[in-house]
N, C-alpha and C positions, 0 to 999 in steps of 0.2 A: 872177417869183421870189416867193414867197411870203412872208410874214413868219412866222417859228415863233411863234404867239403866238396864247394858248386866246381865242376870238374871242366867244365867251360867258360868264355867271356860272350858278351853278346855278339850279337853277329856283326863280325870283323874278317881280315883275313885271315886271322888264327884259325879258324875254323877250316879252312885246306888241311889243316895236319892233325884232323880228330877225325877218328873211324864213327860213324852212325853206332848206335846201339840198337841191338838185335832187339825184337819187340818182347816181352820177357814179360810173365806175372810177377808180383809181388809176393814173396810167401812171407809167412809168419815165423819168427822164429822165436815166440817164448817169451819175450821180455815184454816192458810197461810200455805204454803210451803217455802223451799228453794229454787226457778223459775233458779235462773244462781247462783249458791252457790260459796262466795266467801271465799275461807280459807284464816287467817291467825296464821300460827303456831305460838303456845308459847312454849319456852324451858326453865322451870324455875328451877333454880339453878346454881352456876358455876361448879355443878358436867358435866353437857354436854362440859365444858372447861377440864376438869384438869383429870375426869375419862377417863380410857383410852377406855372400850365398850363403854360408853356414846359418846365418842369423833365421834368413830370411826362408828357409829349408827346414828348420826345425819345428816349428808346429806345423809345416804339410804332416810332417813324420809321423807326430804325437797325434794330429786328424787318421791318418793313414790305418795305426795300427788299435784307434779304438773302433774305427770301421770291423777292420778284418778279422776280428775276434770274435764277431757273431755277423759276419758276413755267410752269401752262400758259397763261399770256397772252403769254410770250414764244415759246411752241409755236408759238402761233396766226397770229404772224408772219412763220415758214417760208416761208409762200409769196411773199413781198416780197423773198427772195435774191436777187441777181444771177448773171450766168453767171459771177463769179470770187469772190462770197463767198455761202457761205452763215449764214441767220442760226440761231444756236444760243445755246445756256443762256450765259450769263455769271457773273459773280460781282462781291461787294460787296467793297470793299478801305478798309472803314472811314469814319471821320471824320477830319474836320480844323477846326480852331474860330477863328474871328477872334475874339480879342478886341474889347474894347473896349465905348462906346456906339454906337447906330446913330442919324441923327437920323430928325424922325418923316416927311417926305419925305426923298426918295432918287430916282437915276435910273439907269437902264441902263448909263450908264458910269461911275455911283461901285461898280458890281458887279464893272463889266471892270476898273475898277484896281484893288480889292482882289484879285481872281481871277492878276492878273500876279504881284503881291507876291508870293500865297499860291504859287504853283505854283517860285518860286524857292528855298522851301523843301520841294517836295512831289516826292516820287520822278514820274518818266513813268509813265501806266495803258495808253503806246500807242494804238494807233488806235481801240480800242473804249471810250474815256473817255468817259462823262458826270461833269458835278461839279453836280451839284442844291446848290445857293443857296437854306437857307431862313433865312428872314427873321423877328426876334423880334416880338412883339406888337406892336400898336398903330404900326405902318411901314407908309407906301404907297409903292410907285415910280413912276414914269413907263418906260412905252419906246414906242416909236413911234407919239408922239405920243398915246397914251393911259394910261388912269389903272386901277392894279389896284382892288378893287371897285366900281369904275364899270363899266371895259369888258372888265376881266378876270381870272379870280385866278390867273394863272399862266403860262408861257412859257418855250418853249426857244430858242437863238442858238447862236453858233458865234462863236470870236475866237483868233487863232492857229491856226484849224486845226485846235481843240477843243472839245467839245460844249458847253454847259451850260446850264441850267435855274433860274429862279428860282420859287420857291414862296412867297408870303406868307403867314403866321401866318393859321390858320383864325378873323380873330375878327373880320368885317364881314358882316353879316345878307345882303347878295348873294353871298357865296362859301360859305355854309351854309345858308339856307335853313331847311327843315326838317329835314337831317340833322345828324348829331350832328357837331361839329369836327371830329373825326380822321378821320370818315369822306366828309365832306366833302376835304379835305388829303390823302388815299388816291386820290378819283375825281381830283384833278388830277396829281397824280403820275403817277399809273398811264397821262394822257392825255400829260404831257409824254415820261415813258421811251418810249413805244410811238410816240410823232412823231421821238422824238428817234433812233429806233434805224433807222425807214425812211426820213429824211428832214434828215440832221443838218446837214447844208451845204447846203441849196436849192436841190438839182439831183437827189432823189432821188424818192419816191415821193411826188405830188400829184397831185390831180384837174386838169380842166380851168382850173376858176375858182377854182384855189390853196388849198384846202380841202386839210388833210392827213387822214392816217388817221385821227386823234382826231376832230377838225372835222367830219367827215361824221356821226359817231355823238352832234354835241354841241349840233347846229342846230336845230330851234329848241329843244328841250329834250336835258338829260343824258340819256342809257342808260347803264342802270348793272347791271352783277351782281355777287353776291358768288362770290370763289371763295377757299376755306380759311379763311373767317371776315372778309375784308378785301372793302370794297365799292372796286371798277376798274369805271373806264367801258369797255363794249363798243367794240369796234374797228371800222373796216369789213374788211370781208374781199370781194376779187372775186371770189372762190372762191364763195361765196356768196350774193352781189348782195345785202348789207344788213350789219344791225354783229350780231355775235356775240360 
């Protein structure tokens, strides 16, 4: 079973010490998809209020992901349906904001306890939910067993049987690199939705050696294109035997 969780940083010199991944299909193993994926963003911290990048980064965000919801990168996933769903355009169903301070470490399950909280006051998005978890400035997390801009800038999980996605604040020199923040915070999003939609519960779409659809296209360096102005990392596609 594989861990949802982006296995590299952009291209930095961390990428000397990751082996390329072998060009691998995707198979199917049995479980659900994300059919009409319904995001609803979390913005937790009142750093997205009061920080002035945070401030001024947060509706690129909420433009971003009502794009990519019926954009053609979610097209291009078509061929990962199953024989009882097929995957199509979804929709964005807003934000939702935690208060509060965040401290400057954090872990995977100080994320799943605010996410129970939140979701007691938050309508059902039903089976095609993600809830992308982004994170205010200067915050690192831990999840399994490793460290975001060390081993990663970004991941998606499952808990109750619902998807979600943590993003950290574009602001550590391994998770940007040469590109600009936001377009940096765009290539990972765009890797967690498109894992998160073939692969949400760890029984859906992965390679042999647990690589998901982003992962193949992110080894040892990102692929990246723009489509409608916003830079998404390339997917793998079997259809094609490479990332497009």
């Amino acid at each position: 079973m594989p861990h949802k969780i982006v296995l590299t940083l952009v291209p930095s010199k961390h990428h000397a010490a990751i082996a390329a991944a072998p060009a691998q299909q995707l198979e199917y193993h049995g479980g659900s998809v994300l059919a009409s994926i319904q995001i609803k963003a979390v913005f937790w911290g009142d750093a997205w209020r009061t920080d002035a990048s945070a401030s001024a980064m947060l509706p690129r965000i909420e433009q971003f992901l009502q794009w990519i919801v019926t954009s053609s990168l979610i097209d291009q996933l078509a061929e990962y349906s199953t024989p009882t769903q097929q995957i199509v355009h979804g929709s964005y169903q807003g934000a939702a904001t935690i208060p509060g301070s965040v401290a400057t470490t954090i872990t995977d399950a100080d994320v799943q306890n605010q996410l129970a909280n939140l979701w007691k006051t938050q309508p059902s998005l039903g089976a095609g939910a993600l809830w992308p978890v982004f994170l205010p400035p200067n915050v690192q997390i831990s999840a399994f067993n490793q460290q975001s801009c060390v081993d990663f800038c970004g991941y998606h999980e499952a808990v109750s049987n619902t998807a979600y996605a943590v993003v950290p604040f574009p602001d550590c020199s391994s998770c940007v690199g040469s590109a600009q923040p936001f377009d940096s915070l765009t290539t990972v999003v765009s890797h967690e939705v498109c894992e998160a939609i073939t692969d949400p519960f760890a029984d859906g779409w992965y390679a042999p050696n647990g690589y998901e659809i982003g992962d193949l296209c992110a080894v040892p360096t990102w692929q990246t294109k723009l489509l409608n102005g916003y830079t998404v990392q390339k997917e793998w596609s079997n259809k094609s035997g490479g990332c497009v």
